[in-house]
Each structure stands twice: as structure tokens, then as C-alpha cells.
N, C-alpha and C positions, 0 to 999 in steps of 0.2 A: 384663150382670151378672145372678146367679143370683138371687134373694130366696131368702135361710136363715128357716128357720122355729125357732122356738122349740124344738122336740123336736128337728132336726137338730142345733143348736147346744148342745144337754144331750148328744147322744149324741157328739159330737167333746169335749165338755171332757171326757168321762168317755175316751175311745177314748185320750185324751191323755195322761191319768193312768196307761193300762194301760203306753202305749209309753213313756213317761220310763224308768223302769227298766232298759229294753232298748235303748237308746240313748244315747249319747255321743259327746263331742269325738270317739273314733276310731274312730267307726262309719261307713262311705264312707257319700256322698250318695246314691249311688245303691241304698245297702241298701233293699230293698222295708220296712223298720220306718222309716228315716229317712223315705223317699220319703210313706208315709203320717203322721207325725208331719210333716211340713212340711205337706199337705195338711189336714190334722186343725185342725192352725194358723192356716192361711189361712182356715177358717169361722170357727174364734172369731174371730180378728182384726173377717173381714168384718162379723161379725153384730154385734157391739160397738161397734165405729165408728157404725151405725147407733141401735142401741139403745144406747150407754153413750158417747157421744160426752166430748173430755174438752175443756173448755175451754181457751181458749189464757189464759197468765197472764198479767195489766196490769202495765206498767212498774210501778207501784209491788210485787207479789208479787217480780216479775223481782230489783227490788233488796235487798227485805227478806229473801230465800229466800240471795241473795249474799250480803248482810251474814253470815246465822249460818254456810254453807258456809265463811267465808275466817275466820271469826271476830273478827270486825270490830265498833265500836258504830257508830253515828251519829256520832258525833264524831269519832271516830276517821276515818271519812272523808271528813265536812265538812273535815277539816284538809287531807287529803290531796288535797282537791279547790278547796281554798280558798274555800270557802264557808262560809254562818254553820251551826251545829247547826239550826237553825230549818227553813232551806230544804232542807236533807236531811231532816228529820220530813214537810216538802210532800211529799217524793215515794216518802218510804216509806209515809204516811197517805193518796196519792191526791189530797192537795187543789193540784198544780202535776204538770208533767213537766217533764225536767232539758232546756233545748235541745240542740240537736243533736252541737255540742260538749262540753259538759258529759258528754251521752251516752255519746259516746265515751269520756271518762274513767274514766266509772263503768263501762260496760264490761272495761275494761284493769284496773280495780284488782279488780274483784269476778267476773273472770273468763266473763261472759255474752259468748255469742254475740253480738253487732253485729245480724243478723239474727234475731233473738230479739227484741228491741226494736224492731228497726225493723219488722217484720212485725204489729205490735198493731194 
């Protein structure tokens, strides 16, 4: 793997901005604009992973981020999970994780990946 440097990775987000323009859904892959805006891409990507790494999110972000995407409260799926309001507050506030089972519910109601969760 290459090490991007700080000025290659300014001069690709800038190379980026010229090709958007010149570029879209029906421009083949193989157009030499696409061909360089894929590459152009692959340095930022690369050089930000490194430098701008993004953290994975803890079951409790996982569920809290669900709750407002489904439009849901705590209550609303303590019910639906049969639990008390309380022990949903544990695992939106961090202070418990739901068992494995449970997991899976909250999953299925608030629409997260399985492997989202389980990968923490």
C-alpha cells in the first residue's frame, strides 16, 4: 500500500470537485473522467481511513440512532419488547446491553443490521 501524503490528498479532493460536473450515472466506466474520478476517490478514501478514521458505534448509539430513524420512544419499545421503560433507558444510556435474544428483537423492530451489533 502507497502512504498518501497530505498535498496528494488536497490535490485529489480538489481533482474531485473539477470531475463531478463532468460526470454521472450515464457516463461509461470506462470514460477516462470516470476512470480518474474513481481513482481520485480511492486516495481520499485511502488517506482518510487513516487520518479520519470513523468509529464504530456502541449498541447503545446503534439503538438510540434506531429509535429516532423508526420514530419510536423508549416506551414505545420497551412495550413492544416486553420490557420495563427502565431497561430500555440501560441500553440507550449504556449502563446494560440487551442479551442476545432481546438483541435480536431490537434488531427486527428498529431495523439494524444483526451484524452491526454483533460486530461491537
Amino acid at each position: 500500500m502507497i502512504k498518501i501524503t497530505e498535498s496528494q490528498y488536497k490535490l485529489a479532493q480538489s481533482r474531485i470537485e473539477g470531475l463531478l460536473p463532468l460526470v454521472d450515472d450515464t457516463t461509461p466506466l470506462d470514460d477516462p473522467k470516470t476512470v480518474e474520478l474513481m481513482m481520485m476517490s480511492d486516495i481520499v478514501i485511502e488517506y482518510e481511513k487513516e487520518h479520519y478514521p470513523i468509529e464504530k458505534p456502541t449498541v447503545a448509539e446503534l439503538i438510540a440512532d434506531g429509535l429516532k430513524e423508526m420514530h419510536l420512544t423508549q416506551k414505545q419499545l420497551a412495550t413492544e419488547l416486553g420490557v420495563s421503560t427502565t431497561r430500555v433507558n440501560d441500553f440507550v444510556s449504556g449502563k446494560s446491553e440487551p442479551n442476545l435474544k432481546i438483541a435480536g428483537r431490537i434488531c427486527k423492530l428498529l431495523n439494524i443490521k444483526p451484524a452491526a451489533m454483533l460486530m461491537l
